[in-house]
C-alpha positions, 0 to 999 in steps of 0.5 A: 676299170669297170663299166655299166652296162646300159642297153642291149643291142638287136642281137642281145648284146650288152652296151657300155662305152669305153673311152666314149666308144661304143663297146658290145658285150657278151653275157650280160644284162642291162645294170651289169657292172663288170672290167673288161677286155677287148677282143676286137677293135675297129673304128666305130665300135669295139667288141670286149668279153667279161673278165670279172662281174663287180656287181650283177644287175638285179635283172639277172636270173640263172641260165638254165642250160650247161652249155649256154656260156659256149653255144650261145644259141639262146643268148638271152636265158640270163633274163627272166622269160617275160623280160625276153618278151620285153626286149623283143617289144622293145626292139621291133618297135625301135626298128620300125621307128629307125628304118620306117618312120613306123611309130606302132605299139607292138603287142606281143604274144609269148609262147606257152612253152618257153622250154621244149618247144622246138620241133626242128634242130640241125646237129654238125658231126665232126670226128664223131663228136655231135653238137652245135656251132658256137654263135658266128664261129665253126667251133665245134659245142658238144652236146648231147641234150637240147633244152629248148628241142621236143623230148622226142628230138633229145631221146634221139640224139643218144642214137646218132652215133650208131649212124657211125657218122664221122663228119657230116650233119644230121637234122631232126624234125618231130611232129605232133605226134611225136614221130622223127624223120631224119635227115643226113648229110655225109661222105661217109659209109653210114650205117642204117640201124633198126630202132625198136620202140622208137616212132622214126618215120623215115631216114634220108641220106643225101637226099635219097630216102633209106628207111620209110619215107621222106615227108611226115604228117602235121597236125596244126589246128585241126588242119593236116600237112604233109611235110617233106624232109626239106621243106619250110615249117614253123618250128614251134607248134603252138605260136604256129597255131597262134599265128594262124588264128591272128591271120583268121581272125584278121583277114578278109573273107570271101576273096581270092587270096595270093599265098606267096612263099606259100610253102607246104601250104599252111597259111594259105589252106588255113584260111581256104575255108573262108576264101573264094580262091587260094593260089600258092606260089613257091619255088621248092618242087616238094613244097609244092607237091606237098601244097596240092596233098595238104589240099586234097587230105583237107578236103579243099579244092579251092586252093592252086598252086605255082612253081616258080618265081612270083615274077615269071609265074604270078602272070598264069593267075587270072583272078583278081587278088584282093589278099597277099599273104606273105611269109618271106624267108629272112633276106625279105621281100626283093624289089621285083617282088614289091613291084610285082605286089603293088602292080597286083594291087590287092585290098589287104597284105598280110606279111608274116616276117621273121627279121625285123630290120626287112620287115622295115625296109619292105613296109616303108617301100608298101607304106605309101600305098597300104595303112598299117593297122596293126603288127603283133610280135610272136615269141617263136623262138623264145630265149633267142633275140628273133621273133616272129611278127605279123603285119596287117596292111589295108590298101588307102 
């Protein structure tokens, strides 16, 4: 028996209904007509895989990656670019409207590279074999090219084996300049080797640094930042740079500004030069340390920064701060933290999310007190169902 598939889920998965329950697919597009078989049923809904496509939806493009069907990283290559643009309109709108009774037309804002845009990845190693973990599972897709990961990041997955690294996990992080700092995680007796030509600018392993140094230098809108091993950064260059000239261009100037999650400092030292005062709460010590360089080497000396929980620090701040700028990871924002926001009562919060669905928790918990003027979607991560979006709140 056959079915068409309707609509696509949050997580880009195809819907059809089989025997009236709800059933979620994957690799397909809205308009697919294929038979199924399901792998998994429960009492709401069923899991199924295609066995046989009867007819391909015209939506349909070719995937450009090999390993798309086994990794499903970039779940969402069978749709043309701007209909991934679509989807995640579609979606964030639809979530807002669901969880926050937020009804907002969303403007999104795609990435100029859709390909090659990705300047972090984290390989798994397992009996020396390097790839990815197949979506949601711990098996183990071999890979030894990324489509969507800078070319400098490519170039050196070829390397790895010289590590001799027999299980464990290697990170990669590349930088304007095309520079690589590496980060290992292993038990085992890794071997250090010299690569001529290449701008490797540091190798950690277990933390402790082996060659170079542990942190490199960012290069984002004419603003430098220090980056260590682990800490946050944007992992696309060019919708981080867009990103931070919709916050310049939104937020108000000539205030004393709350950077919370601040990071290495990016968002808060990119609208410094406009600010009275910017402080910076963050509770990773190489974050902040790095907050308080990315200052100084911008020439800064407006900015402070915290270590610590918003909650047990935000008191050491004597200032009245009229703009929160917040840029959580995806779990969002706690109670304690919302508390804390409300009781400081700033003029404007700028929230900067990476998961739609607490995004619309928190703004339905803020609503009551801010006026949300306007949400943009950022295409940060393109071909996969997340985004990026940036909310513009102003206090009633």
């Amino acid at each position: 028996m056959s079915y068409k598939i309707v609509s696509l889920n949050d997580q880009g998965l195809g819907i059809c209904y089989v025997n009236d329950k709800i059933t979620f697919v994957d690799n397909v597009v809205v308009d697919d007509i294929v038979e199924l078989k399901i792998i998994n049923s429960f009492k709401k809904y069923n899991l199924a895989t295609v066995t046989k496509y009867i007819e391909k939806s015209k939506r349909r493009v070719d995937e450009f990656c090999p390993y798309y069907k086994e990794c499903g990283g970039c779940h969402l290559q069978n749709l043309s670019y701007e209909d991934t643009l679509k989807f995640k309109k579609e979606k964030l709108e639809k979530i807002l409207h669901k969880f926050a009774n937020i009804d907002i037309d969303i403007e999104m804002i795609k990435s100029s590279k859709d390909k090659k845009y990705r300047n972090k990845i984290t390989l798994k190693i397992e009996n020396k074999k390097i790839g990815y973990y197949s979506s949601k599972t711990n098996n183990l897709v071999e890979i030894n090219n990324c489509l969507i990961v800078q070319d400098s990041i490519n170039n050196f997955i070829k390397e790895i084996n010289r590590f001799n690294i027999i299980n464990g996990e290697i990170i990669i992080r590349s930088n304007y300049n095309d520079e690589l700092l590496i980060n290992i995680i292993s038990d085992d007796k890794i071997n250090i080797p010299s690569f001529d030509n290449k701008k490797i600018i540091g190798i950690v392993l277990n933390d402790k640094v082996v060659y170079g140094q542990d942190y490199f230098v960012e290069l984002i809108n004419n603003k430098y930042f220090k980056v260590s091993y682990d800490s946050f950064f944007q992992i696309n260059r060019d919708i981080c740079s867009k990103l931070f000239n919709i916050i310049n261009d939104n937020i108000l100037e000539n205030k004393n500004v709350l950077d919370l999650y601040s990071g290495v400092g990016t968002l808060g030292i990119n609208v410094a030069n406009k600010e009275k005062k910017v402080y910076g709460i963050e509770i990773i010590k190489n974050a902040v340390l790095n907050s308080i360089t990315n200052a100084s080497i911008n020439k800064l000396n407006n900015c402070n920064y915290l270590l610590g929980d918003a909650s047990n620090v935000i008191d050491k701040i004597n200032d009245d701060i009229s703009v929160c700028l917040i840029d959580p990871p995806r779990s969002g924002l706690s109670k304690k933290e919302i508390d804390v926001i409300l009781k400081m009562n700033p003029k404007q919060i700028i929230y900067v999310s990476c998961d739609p669905i607490t995004l619309a928790r928190d703004l339905k918990l803020l609503k009551d007190c801010y006026i949300i003027k306007k949400i943009i979607g950022l295409d940060m991560f393109c071909y996969t169902h997340h985004l990026e979006s940036v909310s513009i709140l102003e206090s009633r």
